[in-house]
PLY file of the C-alpha trace (Angstrom):
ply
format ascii 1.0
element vertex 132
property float x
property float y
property float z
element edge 131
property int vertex1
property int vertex2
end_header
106.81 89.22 83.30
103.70 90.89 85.00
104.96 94.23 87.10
102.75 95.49 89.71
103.46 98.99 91.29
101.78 100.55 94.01
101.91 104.64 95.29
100.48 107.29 96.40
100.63 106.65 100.59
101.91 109.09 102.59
101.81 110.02 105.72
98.08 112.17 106.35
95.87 113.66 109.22
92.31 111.81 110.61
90.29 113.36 108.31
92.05 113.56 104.99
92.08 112.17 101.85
94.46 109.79 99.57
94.13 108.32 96.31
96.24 105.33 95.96
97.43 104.35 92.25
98.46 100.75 90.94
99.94 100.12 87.50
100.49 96.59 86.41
102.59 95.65 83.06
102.98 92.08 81.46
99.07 90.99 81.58
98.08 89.22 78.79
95.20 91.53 78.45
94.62 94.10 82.14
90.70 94.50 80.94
90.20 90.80 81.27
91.63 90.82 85.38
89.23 91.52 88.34
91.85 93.28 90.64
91.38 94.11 94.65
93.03 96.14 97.19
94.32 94.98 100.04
96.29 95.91 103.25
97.85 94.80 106.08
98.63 96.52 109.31
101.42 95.48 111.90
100.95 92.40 114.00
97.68 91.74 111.36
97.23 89.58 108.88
96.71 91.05 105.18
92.82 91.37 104.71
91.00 92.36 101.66
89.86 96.25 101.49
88.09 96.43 97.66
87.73 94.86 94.43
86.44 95.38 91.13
85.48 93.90 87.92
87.16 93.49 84.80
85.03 96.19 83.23
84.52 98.01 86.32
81.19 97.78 86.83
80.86 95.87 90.02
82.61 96.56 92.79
83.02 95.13 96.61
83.93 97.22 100.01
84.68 95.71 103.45
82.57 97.29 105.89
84.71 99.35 107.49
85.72 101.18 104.44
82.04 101.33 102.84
81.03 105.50 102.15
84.43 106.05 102.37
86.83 104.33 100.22
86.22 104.32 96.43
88.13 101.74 94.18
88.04 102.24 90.36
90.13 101.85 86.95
91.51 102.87 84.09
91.54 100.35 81.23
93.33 102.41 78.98
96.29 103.32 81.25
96.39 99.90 82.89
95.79 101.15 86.31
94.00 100.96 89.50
92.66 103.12 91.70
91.62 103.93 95.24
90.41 106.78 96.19
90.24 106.78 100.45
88.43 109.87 102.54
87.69 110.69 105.73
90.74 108.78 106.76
90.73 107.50 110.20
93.87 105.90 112.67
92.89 102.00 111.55
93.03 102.59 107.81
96.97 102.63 108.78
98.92 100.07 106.89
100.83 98.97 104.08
98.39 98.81 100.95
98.81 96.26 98.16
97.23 95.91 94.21
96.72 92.52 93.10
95.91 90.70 90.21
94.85 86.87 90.28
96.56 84.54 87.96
94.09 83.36 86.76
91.77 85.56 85.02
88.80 83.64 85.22
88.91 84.66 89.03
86.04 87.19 89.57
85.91 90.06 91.82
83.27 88.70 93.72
85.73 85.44 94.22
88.35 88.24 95.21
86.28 90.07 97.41
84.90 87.09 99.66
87.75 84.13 99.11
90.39 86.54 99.24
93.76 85.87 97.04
96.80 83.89 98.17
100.14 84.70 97.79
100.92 82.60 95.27
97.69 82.86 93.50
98.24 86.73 92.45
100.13 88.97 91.00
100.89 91.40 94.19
102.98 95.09 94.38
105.65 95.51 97.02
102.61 98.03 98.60
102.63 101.96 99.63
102.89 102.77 103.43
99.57 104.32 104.50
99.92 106.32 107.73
96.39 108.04 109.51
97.66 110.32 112.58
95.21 111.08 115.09
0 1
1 2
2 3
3 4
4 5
5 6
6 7
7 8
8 9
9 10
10 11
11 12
12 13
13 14
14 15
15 16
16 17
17 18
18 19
19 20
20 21
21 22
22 23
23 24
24 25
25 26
26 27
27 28
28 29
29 30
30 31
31 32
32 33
33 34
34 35
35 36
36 37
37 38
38 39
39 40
40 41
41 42
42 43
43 44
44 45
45 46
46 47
47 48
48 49
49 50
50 51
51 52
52 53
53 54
54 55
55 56
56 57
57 58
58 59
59 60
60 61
61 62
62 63
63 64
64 65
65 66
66 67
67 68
68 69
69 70
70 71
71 72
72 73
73 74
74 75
75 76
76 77
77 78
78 79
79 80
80 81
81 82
82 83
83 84
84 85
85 86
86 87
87 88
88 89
89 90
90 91
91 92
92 93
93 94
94 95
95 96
96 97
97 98
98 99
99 100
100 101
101 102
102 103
103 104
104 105
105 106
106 107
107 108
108 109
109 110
110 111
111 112
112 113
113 114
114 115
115 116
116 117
117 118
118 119
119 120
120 121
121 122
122 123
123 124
124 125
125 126
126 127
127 128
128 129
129 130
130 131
């Protein structure tokens, strides 16, 4: 059974930093899954923020995250990462890791197609809240 767990949000000032972890358990090999970021605000639907590679050598930003945001991982430890700075009021929202099913799926497919529900492996998400 693949387990995907999300944290580090909190609650932070305009201006500040986070870094967001994801660990996910029960993949038949986590080196072999692209894996993205993604978030969803209220009254919004869920939108795509980051993904990366299997190896972690390509990666993919939305625009209004690009300079800011950095997503990366840790092969060895199973986990994903994003690091997010100069935080500002609209990077508020619930943040989720997710794995496709299929491993095939690359982060480029990720990044641009997005992921369905029921096409990923998905966290139950960390509350991200940007006061101004």
């Amino acid at each position: 059974q693949v387990q995907v767990v999300e944290s580090g949000g909190e609650l932070v000032q305009a201006g500040g930093s986070l870094r967001l972890s994801c660990t996910v358990s029960g993949l038949s090999s986590f080196d072999d899954y692209a894996l993205g970021w993604f978030r969803q605000a209220p009254g919004t639907e869920r939108e795509v923020v980051s993904s990366i590679s299997s190896n972690g050598r390509s990666t993919y930003y939305t625009d209004s995250v690009e300079g800011r945001f950095t997503i990366s991982r840790d092969n060895t430890k199973n986990t994903l990462y994003l690091q997010m700075n100069s935080l500002k009021p609209e990077d508020t929202g619930s943040y989720y890791c997710a794995a496709p099913v299929d491993s095939d799926v690359l982060s480029a497919t990720l990044f641009y197609g997005g992921l369905a529900t029921s096409d990923g492996y998905w966290g139950q998400g960390t509350q991200v809240t940007v006061s101004s």
